[in-house]
N, CA, C and O atoms as a GROMACS GRO file, in nm:
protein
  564
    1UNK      N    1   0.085  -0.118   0.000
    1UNK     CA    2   0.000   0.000   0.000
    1UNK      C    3   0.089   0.124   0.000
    1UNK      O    4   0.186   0.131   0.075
    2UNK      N    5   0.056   0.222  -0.084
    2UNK     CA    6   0.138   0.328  -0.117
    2UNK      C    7   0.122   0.404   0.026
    2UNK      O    8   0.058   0.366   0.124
    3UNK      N    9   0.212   0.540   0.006
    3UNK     CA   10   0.156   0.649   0.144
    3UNK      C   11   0.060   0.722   0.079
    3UNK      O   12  -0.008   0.788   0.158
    4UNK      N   13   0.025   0.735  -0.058
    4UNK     CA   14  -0.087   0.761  -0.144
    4UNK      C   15  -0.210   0.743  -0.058
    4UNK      O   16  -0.281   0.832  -0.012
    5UNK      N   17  -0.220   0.646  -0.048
    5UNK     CA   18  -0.354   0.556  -0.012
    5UNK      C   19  -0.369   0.584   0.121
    5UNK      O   20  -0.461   0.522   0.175
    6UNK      N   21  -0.303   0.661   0.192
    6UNK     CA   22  -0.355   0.694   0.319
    6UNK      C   23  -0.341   0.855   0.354
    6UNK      O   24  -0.300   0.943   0.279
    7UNK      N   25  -0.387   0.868   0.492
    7UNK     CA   26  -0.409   1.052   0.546
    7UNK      C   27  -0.490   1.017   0.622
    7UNK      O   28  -0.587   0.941   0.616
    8UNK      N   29  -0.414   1.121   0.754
    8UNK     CA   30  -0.452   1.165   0.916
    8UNK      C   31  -0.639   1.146   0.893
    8UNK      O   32  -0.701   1.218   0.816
    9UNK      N   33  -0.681   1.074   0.948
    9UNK     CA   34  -0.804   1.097   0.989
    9UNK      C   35  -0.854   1.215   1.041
    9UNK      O   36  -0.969   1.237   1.004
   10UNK      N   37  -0.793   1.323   1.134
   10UNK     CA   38  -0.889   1.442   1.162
   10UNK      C   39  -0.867   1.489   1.039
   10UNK      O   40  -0.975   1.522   0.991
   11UNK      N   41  -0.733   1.519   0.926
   11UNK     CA   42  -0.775   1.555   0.808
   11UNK      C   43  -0.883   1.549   0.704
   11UNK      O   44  -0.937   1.636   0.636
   12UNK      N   45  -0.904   1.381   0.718
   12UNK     CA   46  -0.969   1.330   0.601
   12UNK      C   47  -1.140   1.370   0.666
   12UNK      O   48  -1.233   1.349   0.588
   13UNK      N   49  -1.169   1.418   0.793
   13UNK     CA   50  -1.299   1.389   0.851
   13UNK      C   51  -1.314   1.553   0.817
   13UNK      O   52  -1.415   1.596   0.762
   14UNK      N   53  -1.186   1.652   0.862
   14UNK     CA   54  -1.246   1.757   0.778
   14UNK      C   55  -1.243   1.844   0.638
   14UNK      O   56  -1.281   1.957   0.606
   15UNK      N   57  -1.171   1.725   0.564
   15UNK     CA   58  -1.176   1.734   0.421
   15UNK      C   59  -1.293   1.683   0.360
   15UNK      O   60  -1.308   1.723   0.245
   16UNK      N   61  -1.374   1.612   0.400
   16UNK     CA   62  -1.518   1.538   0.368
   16UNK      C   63  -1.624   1.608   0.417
   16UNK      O   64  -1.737   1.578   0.379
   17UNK      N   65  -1.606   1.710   0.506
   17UNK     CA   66  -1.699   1.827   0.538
   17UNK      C   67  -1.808   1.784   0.687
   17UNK      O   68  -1.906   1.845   0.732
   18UNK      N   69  -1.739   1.652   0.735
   18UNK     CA   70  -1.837   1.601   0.886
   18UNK      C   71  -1.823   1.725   0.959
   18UNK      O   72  -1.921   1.788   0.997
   19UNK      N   73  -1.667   1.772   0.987
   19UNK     CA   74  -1.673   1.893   1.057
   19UNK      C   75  -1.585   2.031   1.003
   19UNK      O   76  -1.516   2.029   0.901
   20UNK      N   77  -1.599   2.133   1.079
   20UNK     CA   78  -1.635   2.238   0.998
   20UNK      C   79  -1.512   2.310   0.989
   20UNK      O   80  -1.486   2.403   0.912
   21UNK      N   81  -1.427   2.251   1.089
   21UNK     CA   82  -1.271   2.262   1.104
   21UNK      C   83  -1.166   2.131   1.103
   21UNK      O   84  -1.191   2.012   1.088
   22UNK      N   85  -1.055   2.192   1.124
   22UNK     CA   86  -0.962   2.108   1.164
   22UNK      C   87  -0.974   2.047   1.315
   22UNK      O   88  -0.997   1.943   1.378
   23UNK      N   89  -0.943   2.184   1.329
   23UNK     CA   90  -0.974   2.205   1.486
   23UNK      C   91  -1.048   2.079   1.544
   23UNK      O   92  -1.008   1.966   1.572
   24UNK      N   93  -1.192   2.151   1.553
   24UNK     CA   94  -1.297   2.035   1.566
   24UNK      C   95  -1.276   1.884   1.546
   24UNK      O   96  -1.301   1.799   1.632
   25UNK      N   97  -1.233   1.862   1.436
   25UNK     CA   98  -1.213   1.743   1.396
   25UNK      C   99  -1.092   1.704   1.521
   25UNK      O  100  -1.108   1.628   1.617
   26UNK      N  101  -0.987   1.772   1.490
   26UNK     CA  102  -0.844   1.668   1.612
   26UNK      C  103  -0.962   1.678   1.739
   26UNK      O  104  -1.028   1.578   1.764
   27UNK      N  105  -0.978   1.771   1.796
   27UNK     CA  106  -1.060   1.790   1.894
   27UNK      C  107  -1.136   1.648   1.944
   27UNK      O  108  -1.118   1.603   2.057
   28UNK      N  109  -1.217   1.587   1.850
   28UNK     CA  110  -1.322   1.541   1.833
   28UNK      C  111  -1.206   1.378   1.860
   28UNK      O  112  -1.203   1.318   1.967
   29UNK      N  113  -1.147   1.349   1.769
   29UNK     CA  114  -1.056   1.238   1.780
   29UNK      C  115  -1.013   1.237   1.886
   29UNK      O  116  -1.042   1.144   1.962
   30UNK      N  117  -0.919   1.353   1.929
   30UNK     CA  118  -0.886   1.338   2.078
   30UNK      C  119  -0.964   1.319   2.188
   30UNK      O  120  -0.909   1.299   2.296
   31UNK      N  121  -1.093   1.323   2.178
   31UNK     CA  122  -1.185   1.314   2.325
   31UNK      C  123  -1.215   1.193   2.289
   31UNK      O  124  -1.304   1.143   2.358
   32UNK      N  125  -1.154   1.096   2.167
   32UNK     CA  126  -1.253   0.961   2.205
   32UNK      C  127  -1.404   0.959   2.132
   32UNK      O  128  -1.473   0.857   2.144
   33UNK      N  129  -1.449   1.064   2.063
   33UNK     CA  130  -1.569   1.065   1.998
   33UNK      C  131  -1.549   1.008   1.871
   33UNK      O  132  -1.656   0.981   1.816
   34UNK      N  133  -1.431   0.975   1.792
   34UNK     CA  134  -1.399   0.926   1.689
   34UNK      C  135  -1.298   0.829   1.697
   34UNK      O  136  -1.193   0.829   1.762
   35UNK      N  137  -1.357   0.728   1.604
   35UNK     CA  138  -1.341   0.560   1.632
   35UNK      C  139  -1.381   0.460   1.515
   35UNK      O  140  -1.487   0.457   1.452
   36UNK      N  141  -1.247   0.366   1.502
   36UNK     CA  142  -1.241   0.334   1.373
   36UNK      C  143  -1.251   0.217   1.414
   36UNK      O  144  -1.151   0.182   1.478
   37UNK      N  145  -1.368   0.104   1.399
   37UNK     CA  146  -1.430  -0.007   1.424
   37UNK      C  147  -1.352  -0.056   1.529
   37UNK      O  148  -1.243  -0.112   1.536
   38UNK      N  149  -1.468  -0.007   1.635
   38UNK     CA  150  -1.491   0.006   1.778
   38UNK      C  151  -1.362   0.071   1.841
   38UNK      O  152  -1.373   0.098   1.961
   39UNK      N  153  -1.246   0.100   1.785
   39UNK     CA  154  -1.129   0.145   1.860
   39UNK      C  155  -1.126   0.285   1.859
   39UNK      O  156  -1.164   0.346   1.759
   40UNK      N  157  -1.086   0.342   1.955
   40UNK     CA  158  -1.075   0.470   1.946
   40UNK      C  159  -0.900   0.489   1.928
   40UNK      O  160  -0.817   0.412   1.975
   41UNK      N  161  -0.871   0.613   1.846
   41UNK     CA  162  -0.796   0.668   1.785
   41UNK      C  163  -0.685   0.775   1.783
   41UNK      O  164  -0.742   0.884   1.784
   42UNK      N  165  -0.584   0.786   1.781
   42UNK     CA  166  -0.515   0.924   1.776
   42UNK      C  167  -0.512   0.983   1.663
   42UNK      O  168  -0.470   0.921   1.565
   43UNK      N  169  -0.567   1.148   1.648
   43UNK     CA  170  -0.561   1.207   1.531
   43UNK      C  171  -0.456   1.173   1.444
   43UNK      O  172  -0.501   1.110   1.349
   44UNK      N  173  -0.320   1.190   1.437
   44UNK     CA  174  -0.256   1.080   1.328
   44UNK      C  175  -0.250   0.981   1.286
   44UNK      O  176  -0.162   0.947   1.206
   45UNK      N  177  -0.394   0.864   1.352
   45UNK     CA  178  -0.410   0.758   1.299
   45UNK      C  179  -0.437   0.758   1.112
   45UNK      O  180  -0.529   0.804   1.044
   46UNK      N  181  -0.320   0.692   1.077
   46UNK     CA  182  -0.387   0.734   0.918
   46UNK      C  183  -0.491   0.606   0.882
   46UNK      O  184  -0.492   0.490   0.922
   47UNK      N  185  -0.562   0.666   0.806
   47UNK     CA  186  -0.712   0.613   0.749
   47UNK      C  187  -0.658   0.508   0.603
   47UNK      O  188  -0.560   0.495   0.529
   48UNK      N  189  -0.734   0.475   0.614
   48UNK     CA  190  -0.754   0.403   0.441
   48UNK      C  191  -0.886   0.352   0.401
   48UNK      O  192  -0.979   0.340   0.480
   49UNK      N  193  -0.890   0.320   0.264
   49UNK     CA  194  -0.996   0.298   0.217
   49UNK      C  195  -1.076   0.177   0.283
   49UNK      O  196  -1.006   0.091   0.338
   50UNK      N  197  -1.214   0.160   0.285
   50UNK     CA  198  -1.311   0.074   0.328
   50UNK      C  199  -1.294   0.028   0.460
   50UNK      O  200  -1.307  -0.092   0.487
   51UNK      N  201  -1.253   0.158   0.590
   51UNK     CA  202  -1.257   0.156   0.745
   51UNK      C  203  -1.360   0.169   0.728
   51UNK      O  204  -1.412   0.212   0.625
   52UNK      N  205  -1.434   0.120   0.865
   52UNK     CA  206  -1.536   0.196   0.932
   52UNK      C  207  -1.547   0.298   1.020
   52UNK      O  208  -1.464   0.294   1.110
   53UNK      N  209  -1.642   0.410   1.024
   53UNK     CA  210  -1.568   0.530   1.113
   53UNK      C  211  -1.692   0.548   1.239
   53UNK      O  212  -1.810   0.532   1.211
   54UNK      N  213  -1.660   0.572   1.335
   54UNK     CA  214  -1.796   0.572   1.425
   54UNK      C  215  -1.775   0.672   1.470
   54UNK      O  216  -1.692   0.661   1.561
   55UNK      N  217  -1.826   0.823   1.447
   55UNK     CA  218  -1.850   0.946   1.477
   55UNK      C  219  -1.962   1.041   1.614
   55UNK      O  220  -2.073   1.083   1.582
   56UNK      N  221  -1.936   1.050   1.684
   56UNK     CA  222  -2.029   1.074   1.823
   56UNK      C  223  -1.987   1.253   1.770
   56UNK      O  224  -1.877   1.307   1.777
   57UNK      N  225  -2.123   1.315   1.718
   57UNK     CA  226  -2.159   1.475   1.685
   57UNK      C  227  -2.242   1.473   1.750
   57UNK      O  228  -2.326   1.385   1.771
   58UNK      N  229  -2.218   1.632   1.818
   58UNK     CA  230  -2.394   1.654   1.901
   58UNK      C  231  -2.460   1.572   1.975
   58UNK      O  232  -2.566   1.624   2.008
   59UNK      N  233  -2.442   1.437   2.030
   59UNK     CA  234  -2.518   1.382   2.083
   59UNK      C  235  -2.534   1.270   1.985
   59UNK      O  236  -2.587   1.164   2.016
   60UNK      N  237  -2.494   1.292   1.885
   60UNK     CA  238  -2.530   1.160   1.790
   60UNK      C  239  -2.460   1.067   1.730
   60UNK      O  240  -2.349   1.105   1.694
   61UNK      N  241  -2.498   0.924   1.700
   61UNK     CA  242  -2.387   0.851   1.710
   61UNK      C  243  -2.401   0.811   1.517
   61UNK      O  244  -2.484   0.737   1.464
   62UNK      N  245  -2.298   0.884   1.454
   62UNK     CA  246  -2.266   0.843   1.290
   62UNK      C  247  -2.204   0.770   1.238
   62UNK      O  248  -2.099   0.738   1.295
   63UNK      N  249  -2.237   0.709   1.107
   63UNK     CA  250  -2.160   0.582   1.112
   63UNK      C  251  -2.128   0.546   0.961
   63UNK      O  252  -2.215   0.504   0.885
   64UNK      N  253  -1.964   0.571   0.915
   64UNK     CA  254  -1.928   0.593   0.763
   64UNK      C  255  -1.832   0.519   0.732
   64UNK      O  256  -1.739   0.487   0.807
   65UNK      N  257  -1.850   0.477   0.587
   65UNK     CA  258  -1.771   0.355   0.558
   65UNK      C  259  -1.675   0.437   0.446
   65UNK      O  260  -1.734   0.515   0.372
   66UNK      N  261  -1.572   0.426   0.437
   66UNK     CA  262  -1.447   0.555   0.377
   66UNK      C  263  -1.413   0.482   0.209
   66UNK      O  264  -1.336   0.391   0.180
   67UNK      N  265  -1.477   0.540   0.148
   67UNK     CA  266  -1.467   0.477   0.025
   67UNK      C  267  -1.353   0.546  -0.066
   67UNK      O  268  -1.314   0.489  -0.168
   68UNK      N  269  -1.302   0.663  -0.028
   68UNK     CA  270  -1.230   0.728  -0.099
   68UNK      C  271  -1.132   0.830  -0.030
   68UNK      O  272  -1.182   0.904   0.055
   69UNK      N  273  -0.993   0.844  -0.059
   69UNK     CA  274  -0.902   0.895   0.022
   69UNK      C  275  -0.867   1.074  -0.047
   69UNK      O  276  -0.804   1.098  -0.150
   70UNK      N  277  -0.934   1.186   0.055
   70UNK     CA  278  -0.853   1.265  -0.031
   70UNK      C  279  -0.810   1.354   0.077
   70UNK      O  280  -0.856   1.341   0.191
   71UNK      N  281  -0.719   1.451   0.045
   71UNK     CA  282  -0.608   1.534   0.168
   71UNK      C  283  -0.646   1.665   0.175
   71UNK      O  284  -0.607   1.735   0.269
   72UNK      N  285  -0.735   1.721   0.064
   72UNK     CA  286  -0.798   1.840   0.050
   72UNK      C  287  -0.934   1.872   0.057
   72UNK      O  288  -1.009   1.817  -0.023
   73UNK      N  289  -0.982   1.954   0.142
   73UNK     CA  290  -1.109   2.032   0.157
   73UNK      C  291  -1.144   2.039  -0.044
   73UNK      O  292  -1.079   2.077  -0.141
   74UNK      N  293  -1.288   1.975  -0.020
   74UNK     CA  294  -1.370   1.981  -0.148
   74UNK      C  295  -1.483   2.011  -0.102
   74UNK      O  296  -1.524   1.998   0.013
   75UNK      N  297  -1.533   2.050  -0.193
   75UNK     CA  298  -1.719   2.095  -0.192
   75UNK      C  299  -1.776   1.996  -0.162
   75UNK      O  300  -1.724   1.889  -0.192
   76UNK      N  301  -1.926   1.999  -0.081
   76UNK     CA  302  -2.018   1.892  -0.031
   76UNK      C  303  -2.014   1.802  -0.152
   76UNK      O  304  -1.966   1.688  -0.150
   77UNK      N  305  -2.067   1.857  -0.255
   77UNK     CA  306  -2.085   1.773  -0.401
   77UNK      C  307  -1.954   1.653  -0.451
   77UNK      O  308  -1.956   1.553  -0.522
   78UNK      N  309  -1.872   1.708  -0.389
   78UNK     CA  310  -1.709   1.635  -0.420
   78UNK      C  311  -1.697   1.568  -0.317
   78UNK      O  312  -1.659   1.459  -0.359
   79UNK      N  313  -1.705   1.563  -0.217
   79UNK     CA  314  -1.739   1.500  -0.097
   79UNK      C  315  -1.789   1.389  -0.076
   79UNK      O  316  -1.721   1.286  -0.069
   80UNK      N  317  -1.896   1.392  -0.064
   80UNK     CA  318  -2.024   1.299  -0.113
   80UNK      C  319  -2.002   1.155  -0.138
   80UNK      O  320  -2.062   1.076  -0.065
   81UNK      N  321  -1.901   1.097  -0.258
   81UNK     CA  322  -1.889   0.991  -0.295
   81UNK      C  323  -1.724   0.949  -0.258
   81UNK      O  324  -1.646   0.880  -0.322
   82UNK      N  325  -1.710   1.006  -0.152
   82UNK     CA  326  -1.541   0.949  -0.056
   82UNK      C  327  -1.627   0.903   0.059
   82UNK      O  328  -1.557   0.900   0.160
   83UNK      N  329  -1.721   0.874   0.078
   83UNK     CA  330  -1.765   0.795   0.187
   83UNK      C  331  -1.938   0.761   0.206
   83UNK      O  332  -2.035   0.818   0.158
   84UNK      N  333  -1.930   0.673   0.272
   84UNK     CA  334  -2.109   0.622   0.271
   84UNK      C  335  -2.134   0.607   0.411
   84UNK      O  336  -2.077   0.567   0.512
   85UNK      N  337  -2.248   0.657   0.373
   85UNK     CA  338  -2.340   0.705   0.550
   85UNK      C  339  -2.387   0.550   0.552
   85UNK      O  340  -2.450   0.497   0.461
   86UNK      N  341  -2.357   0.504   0.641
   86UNK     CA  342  -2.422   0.404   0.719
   86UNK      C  343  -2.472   0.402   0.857
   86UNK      O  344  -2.461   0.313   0.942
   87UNK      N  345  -2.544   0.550   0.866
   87UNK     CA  346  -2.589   0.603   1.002
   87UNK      C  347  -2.758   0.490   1.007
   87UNK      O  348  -2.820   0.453   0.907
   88UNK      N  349  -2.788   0.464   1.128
   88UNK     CA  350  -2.916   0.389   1.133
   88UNK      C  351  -3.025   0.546   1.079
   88UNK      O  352  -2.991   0.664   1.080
   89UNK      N  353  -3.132   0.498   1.045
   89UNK     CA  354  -3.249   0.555   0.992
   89UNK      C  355  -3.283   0.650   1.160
   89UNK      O  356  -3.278   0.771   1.180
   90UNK      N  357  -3.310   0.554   1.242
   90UNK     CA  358  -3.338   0.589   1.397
   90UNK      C  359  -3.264   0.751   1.414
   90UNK      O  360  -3.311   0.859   1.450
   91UNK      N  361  -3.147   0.714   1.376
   91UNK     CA  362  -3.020   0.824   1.428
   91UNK      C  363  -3.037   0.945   1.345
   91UNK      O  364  -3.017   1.054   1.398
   92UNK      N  365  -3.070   0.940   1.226
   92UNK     CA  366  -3.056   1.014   1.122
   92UNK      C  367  -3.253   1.078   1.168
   92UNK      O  368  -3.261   1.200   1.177
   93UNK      N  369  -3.339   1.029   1.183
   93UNK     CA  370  -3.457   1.094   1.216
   93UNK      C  371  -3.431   1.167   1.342
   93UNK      O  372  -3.489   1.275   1.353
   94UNK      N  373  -3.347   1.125   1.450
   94UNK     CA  374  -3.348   1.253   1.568
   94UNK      C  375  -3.244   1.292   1.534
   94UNK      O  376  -3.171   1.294   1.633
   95UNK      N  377  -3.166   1.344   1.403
   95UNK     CA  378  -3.095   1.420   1.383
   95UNK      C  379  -3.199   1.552   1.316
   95UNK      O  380  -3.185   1.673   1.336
   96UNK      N  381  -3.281   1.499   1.252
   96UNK     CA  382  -3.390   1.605   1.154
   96UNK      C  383  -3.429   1.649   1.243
   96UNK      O  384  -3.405   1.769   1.250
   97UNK      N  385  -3.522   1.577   1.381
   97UNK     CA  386  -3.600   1.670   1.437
   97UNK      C  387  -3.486   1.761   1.523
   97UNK      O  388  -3.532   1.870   1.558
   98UNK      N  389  -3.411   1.749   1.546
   98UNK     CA  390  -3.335   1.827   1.657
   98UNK      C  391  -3.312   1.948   1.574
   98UNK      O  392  -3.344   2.063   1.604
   99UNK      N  393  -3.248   1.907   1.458
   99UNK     CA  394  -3.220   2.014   1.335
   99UNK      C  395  -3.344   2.141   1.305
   99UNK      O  396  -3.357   2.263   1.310
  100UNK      N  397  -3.412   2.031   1.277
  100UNK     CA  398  -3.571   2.154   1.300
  100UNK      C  399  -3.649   2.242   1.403
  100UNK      O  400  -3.726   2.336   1.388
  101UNK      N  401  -3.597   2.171   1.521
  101UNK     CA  402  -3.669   2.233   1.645
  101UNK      C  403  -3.553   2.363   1.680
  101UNK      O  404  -3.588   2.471   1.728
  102UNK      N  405  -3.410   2.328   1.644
  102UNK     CA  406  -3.321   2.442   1.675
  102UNK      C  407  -3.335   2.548   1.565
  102UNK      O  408  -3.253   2.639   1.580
  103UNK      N  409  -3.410   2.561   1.465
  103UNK     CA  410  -3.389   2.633   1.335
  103UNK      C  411  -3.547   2.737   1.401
  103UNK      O  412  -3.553   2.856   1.368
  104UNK      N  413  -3.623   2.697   1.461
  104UNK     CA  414  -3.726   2.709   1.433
  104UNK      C  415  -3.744   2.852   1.546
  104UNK      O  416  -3.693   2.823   1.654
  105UNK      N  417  -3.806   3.005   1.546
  105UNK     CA  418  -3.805   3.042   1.683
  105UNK      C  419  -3.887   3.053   1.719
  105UNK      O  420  -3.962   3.001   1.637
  106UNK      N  421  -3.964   3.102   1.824
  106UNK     CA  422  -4.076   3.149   1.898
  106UNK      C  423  -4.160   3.240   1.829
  106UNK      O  424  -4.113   3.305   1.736
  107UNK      N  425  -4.275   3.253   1.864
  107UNK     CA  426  -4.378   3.338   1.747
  107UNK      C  427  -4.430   3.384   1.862
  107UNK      O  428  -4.515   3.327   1.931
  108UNK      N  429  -4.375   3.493   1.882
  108UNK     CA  430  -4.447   3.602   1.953
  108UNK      C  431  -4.604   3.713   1.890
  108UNK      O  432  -4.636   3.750   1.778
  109UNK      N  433  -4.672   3.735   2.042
  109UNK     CA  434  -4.753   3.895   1.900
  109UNK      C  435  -4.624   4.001   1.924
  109UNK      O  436  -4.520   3.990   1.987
  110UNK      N  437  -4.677   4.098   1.850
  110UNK     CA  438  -4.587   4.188   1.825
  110UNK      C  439  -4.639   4.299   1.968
  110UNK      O  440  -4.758   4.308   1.998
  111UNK      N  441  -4.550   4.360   2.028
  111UNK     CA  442  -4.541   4.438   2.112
  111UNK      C  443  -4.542   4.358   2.294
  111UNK      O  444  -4.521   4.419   2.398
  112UNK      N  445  -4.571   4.216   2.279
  112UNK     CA  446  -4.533   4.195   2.414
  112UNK      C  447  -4.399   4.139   2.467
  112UNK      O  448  -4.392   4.065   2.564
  113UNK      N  449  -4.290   4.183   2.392
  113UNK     CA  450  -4.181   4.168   2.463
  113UNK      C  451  -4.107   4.051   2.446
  113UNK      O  452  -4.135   3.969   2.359
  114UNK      N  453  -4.020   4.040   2.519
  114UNK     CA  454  -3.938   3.911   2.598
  114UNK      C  455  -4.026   3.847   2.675
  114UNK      O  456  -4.095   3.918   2.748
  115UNK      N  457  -4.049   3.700   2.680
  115UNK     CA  458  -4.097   3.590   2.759
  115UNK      C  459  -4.067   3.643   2.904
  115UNK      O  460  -3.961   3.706   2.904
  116UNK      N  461  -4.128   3.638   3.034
  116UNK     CA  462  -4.111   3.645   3.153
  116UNK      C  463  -4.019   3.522   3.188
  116UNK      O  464  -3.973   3.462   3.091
  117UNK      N  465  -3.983   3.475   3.326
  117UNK     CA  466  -3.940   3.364   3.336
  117UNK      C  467  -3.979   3.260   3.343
  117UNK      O  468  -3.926   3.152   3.314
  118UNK      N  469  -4.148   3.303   3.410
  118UNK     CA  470  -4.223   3.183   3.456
  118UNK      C  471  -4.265   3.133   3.249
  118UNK      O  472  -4.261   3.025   3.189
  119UNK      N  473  -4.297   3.259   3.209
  119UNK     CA  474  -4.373   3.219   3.047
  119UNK      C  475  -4.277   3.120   2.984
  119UNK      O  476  -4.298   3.032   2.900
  120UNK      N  477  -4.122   3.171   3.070
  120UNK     CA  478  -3.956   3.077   2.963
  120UNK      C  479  -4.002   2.902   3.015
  120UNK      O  480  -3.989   2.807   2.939
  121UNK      N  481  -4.041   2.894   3.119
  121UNK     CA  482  -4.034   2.771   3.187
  121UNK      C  483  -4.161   2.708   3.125
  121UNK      O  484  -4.174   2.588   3.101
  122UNK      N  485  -4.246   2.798   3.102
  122UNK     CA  486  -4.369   2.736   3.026
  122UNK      C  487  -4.338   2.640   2.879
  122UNK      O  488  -4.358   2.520   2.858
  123UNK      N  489  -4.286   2.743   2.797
  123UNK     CA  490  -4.243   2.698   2.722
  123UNK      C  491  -4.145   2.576   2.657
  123UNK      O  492  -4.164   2.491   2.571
  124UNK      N  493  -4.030   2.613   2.745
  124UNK     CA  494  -3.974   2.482   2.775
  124UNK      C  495  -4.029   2.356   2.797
  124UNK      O  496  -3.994   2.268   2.718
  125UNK      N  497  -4.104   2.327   2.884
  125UNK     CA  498  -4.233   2.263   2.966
  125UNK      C  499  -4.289   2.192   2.837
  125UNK      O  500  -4.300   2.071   2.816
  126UNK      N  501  -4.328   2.325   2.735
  126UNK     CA  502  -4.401   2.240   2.615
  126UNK      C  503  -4.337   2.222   2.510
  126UNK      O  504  -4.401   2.203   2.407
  127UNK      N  505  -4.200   2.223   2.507
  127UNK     CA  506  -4.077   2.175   2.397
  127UNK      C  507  -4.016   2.083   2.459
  127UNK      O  508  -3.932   2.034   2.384
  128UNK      N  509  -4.015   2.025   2.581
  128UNK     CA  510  -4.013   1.929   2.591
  128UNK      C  511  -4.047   1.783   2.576
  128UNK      O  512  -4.158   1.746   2.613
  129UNK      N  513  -3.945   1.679   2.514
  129UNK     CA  514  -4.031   1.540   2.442
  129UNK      C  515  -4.102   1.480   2.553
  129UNK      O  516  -4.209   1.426   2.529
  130UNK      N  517  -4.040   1.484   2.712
  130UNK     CA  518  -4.156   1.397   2.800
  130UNK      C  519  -4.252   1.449   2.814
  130UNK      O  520  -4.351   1.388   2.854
  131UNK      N  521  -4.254   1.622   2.776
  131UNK     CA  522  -4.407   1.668   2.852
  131UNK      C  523  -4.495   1.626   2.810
  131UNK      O  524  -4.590   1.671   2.873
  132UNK      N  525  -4.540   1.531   2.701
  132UNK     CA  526  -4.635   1.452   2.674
  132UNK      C  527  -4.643   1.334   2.684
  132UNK      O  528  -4.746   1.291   2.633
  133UNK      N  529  -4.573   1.253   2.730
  133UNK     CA  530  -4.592   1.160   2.786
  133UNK      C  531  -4.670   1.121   2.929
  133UNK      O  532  -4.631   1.155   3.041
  134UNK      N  533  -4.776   1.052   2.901
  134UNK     CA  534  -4.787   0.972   3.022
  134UNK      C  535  -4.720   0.806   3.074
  134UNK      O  536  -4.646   0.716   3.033
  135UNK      N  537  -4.782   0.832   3.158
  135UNK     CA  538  -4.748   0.642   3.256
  135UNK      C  539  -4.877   0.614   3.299
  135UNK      O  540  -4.946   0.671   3.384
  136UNK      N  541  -4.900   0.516   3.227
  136UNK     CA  542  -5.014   0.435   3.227
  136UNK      C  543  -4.995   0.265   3.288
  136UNK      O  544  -4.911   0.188   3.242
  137UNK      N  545  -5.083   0.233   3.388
  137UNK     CA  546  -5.067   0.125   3.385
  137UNK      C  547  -5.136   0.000   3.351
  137UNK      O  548  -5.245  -0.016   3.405
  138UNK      N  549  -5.089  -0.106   3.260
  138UNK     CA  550  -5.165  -0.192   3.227
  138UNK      C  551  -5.330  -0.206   3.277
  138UNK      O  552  -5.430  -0.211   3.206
  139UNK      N  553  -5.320  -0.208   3.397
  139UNK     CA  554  -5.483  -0.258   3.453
  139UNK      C  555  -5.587  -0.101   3.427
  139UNK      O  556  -5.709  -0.098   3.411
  140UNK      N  557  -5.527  -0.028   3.428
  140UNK     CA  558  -5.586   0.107   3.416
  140UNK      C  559  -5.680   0.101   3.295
  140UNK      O  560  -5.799   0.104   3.325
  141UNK      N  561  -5.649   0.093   3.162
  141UNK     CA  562  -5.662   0.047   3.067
  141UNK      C  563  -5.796  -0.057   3.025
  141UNK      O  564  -5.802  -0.106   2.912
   0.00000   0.00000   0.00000
C-alpha cells in the first residue's frame, strides 16, 4: 500500500466536510468521539480505504464507511462519494428533528416583549419530548 492511499483521519474527517474545522475534527478524535471499528484513535491515525468510522456529533452517534481517500477540503458535491453514510435511519430521524426544532423560533404577538421567566419555563415545559408523555398502567386500561 502506497503512502498515497492513506491521510490523518482528523484531516480526512475535515476534508469530507463532517466537521467544519480542523480544529474540531483533532478535537473530536482526541476526546474519544472518533473511532475506527470500535477502537478509538489518535488524530494521526492514518485512514484508508473501506474503514469503518464511528462518529459521536452533538449527541449523535454516525456511522461511515471511507470509500475514498482525499487530503484536500472539497465541496459537499465532491465530498459525497469518498464515503457512505451508514448512520441507522433511527439516528438520522433525531438528527432532523433536533435540526428543526433548533432552526425554528418562537412566534411572539408583536409588542409583548421578551418571555417572563415563569412564560420561559412554560415553554420549555411544552418543547419538551416527555411533557407529553404519560405512565399508564396496564390494569388502568
Amino acid at each position: 500500500m502506497e503512502a498515497e492511499d492513506k491521510v490523518r483521519i482528523d484531516k480526512w474527517l475535515w476534508a469530507v466536510r463532517i466537521f467544519k474545522s480542523r480544529t474540531l475534527s483533532n478535537n473530536a478524535v482526541k476526546s474519544g468521539k472518533v473511532k475506527v471499528g470500535e477502537k478509538s484513535v489518535k488524530p494521526s491515525f492514518m485512514l484508508t480505504v473501506d474503514q469503518k468510522l464511528y462518529v459521536r456529533k452533538n449527541g449523535f452517534d454516525l456511522t461511515f464507511l471511507v470509500k475514498d481517500i482525499i487530503k484536500k477540503r472539497v465541496s459537499a458535491t465532491l465530498a459525497a462519494p469518498c464515503y457512505e453514510d451508514l448512520t441507522p435511519d433511527s439516528e438520522k430521524n433525531k438528527y432532523k428533528d433536533w435540526y428543526i426544532g433548533k432552526a425554528s423560533a418562537e412566534m411572539r404577538g408583536k409588542g409583548e416583549g421578551r418571555p417572563t421567566k415563569r412564560e420561559r419555563r412554560e415553554i420549555d415545559d411544552y418543547k419538551d419530548e416527555n411533557y407529553f408523555e404519560f405512565d399508564f398502567d396496564e390494569d388502568e386500561l
